[in-house]
C-alpha positions as CSV (number, residue, x, y, z in Angstrom):
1,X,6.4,-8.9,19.8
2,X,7.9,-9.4,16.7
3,X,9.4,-6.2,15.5
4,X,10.9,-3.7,18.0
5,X,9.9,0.1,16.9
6,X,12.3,2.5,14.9
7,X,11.7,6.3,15.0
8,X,13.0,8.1,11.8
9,X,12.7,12.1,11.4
10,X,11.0,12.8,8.4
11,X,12.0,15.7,5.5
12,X,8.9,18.1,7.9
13,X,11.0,17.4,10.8
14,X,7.9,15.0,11.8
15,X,8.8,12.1,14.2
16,X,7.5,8.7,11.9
17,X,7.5,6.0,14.3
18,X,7.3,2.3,12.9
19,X,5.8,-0.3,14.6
20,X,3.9,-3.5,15.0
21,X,0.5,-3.7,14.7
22,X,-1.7,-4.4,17.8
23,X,-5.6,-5.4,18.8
24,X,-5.8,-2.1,20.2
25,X,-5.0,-0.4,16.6
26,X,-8.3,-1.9,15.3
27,X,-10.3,1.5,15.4
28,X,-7.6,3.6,14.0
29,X,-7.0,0.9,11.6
30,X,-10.5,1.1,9.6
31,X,-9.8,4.4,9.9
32,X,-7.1,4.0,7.8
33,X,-9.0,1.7,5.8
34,X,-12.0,3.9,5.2
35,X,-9.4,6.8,3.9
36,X,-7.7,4.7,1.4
37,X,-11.2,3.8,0.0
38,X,-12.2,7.3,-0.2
39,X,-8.8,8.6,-1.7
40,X,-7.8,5.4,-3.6
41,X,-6.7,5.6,-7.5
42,X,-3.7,3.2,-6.6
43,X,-5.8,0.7,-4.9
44,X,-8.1,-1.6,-5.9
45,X,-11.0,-0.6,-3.9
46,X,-14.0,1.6,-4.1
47,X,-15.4,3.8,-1.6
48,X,-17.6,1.9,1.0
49,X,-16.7,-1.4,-0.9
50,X,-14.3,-2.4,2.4
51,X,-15.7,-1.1,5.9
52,X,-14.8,-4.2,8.6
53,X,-15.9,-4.2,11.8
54,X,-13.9,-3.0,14.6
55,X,-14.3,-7.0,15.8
56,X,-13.2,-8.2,12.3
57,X,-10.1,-5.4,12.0
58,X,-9.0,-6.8,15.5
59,X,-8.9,-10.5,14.1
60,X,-6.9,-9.5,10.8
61,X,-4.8,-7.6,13.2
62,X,-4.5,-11.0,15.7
63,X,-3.9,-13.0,12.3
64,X,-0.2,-11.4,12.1
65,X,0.6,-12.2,15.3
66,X,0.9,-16.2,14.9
67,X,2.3,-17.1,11.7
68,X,6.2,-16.1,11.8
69,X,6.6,-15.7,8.3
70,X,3.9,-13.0,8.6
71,X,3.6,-9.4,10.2
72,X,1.7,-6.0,10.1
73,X,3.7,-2.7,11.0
74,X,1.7,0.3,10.6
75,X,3.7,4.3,10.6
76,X,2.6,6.5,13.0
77,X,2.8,10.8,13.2
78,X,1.6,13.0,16.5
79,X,-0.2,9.5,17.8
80,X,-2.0,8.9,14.2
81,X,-2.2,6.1,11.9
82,X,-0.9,7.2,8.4
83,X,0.1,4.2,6.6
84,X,0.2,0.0,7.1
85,X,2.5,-2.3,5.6
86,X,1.4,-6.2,5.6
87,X,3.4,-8.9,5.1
88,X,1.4,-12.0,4.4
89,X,3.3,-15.5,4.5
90,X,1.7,-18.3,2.9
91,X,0.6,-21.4,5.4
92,X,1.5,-24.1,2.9
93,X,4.8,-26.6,3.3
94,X,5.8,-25.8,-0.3
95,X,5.2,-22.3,-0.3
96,X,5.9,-21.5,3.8
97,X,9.4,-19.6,2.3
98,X,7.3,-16.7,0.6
99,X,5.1,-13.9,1.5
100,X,3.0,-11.4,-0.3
101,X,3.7,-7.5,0.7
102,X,0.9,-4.8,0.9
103,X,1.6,-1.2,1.5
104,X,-0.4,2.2,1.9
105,X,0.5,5.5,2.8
106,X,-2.6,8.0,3.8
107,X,-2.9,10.3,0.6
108,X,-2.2,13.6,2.3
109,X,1.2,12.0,4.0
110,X,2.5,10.7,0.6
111,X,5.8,11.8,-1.0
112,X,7.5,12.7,2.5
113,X,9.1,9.1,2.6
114,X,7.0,7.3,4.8
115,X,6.1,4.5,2.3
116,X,9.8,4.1,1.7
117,X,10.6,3.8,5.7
118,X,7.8,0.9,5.9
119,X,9.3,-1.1,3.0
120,X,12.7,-0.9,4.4
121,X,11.7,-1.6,8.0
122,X,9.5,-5.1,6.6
123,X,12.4,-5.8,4.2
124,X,14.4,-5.9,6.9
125,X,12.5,-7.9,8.9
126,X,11.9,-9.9,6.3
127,X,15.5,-10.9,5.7
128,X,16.4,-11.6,9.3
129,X,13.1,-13.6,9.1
130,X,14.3,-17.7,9.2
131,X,11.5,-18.7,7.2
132,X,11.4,-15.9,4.2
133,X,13.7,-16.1,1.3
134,X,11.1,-14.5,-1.3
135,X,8.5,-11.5,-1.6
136,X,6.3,-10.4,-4.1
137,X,3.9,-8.0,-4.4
138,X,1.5,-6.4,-7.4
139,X,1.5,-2.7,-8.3
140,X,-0.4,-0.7,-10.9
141,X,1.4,-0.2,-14.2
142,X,1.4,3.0,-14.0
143,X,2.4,4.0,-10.8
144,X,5.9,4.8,-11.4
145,X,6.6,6.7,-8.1
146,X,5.9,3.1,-6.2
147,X,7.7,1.0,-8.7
148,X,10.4,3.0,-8.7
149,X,10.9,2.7,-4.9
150,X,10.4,-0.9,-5.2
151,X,13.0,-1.5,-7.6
152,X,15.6,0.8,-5.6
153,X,14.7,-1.7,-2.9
154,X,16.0,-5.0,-4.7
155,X,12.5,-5.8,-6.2
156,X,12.6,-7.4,-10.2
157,X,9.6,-7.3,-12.2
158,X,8.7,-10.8,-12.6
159,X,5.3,-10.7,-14.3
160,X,2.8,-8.6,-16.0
161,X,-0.8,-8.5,-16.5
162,X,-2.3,-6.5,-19.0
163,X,-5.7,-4.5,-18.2
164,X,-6.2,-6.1,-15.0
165,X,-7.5,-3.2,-12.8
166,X,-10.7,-1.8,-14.0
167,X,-10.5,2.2,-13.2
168,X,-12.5,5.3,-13.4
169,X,-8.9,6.2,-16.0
170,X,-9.3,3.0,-17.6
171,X,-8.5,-0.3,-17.9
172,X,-4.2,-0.4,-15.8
173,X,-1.9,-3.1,-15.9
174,X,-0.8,-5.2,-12.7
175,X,3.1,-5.1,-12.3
176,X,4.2,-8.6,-10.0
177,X,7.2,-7.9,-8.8
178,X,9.4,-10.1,-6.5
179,X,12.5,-9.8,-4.3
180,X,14.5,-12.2,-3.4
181,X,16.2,-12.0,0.0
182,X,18.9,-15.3,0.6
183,X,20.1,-15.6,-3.1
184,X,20.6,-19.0,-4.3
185,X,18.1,-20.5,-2.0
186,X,14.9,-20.3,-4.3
């Protein structure tokens, strides 16, 4: 195990437990999955365009396990899945110091702090990690609520992309934003 669960109480009162990911989470995970298709307008994915396997859910799931510069924590309410937070470290020499960060929160379990709990609980990891020294991540232009968080969290924009994401509002801009975690190392 790489991460050892935290329990915070939530604005509800709710107990939010953090933890890793395991094998047996591959159900509940595409779950998850299916949700943030159906609900997503901060995601890029459609409905039904991402429906893995149980089989395939358990590999991504085992694919966190071995790298150490890599991890998947999920938040869990009442014994339910309501959010994921992935970090992805790259396998390459040169590039072995840096991960990629992806995080969802369930729609209906937004704006009660969970998504804020997971990014603190994998930046902390992150930064006790031996390998990691740098994080980046993309986020739609205009999802201020998530950027927002991410810059109270020692994340710099370091990048745009104009009308990446194609969307039923339009065409959105891709923020890159990065965070680096030993300063003076990269």
């Amino acid at each position: 195990m790489k991460f050892e669960p935290l329990q915070r109480t939530l604005r509800d009162g709710k107990i939010l437990i953090v933890r890793e990911a395991v094998q047996n989470d591959a159900k509940a995970l595409v779950e998850l999955v299916t949700a943030y298709g159906n609900d997503a307008d901060m995601i890029p994915l459609e409905k039904g365009e991402f429906v893995p396997t149980i089989k395939q859910e358990e590999e991504w799931i085992r694919s966190f396990s071995i790298p150490p510069n890599s991890l998947l924590m999920l938040a869990e309410i009442e014994g339910r899945i309501v959010g994921n937070i992935d970090i992805t470290g790259s396998h390459r020499r040169k590039l072995f110091h840096t991960a990629s960060l992806g995080i969802s929160v369930r729609k209906e379990f937004q704006g009660q702090g969970i998504g804020k709990e997971l990014l603190m609980a994998a930046l902390s990891w992150c930064t006790n990690n031996e390998f990691l020294e740098l994080i980046w991540l993309q986020v739609y232009e205009d999802n201020e609520i998530a950027r927002k968080m991410y810059e109270a969290a020692g994340f710099e924009v370091s990048g745009k992309q104009a009308e990446f994401f194609h969307e039923k509002r339009g065409r959105v801009g891709n923020v890159l934003m990065t965070a680096y975690l030993k300063k003076g190392t990269v």
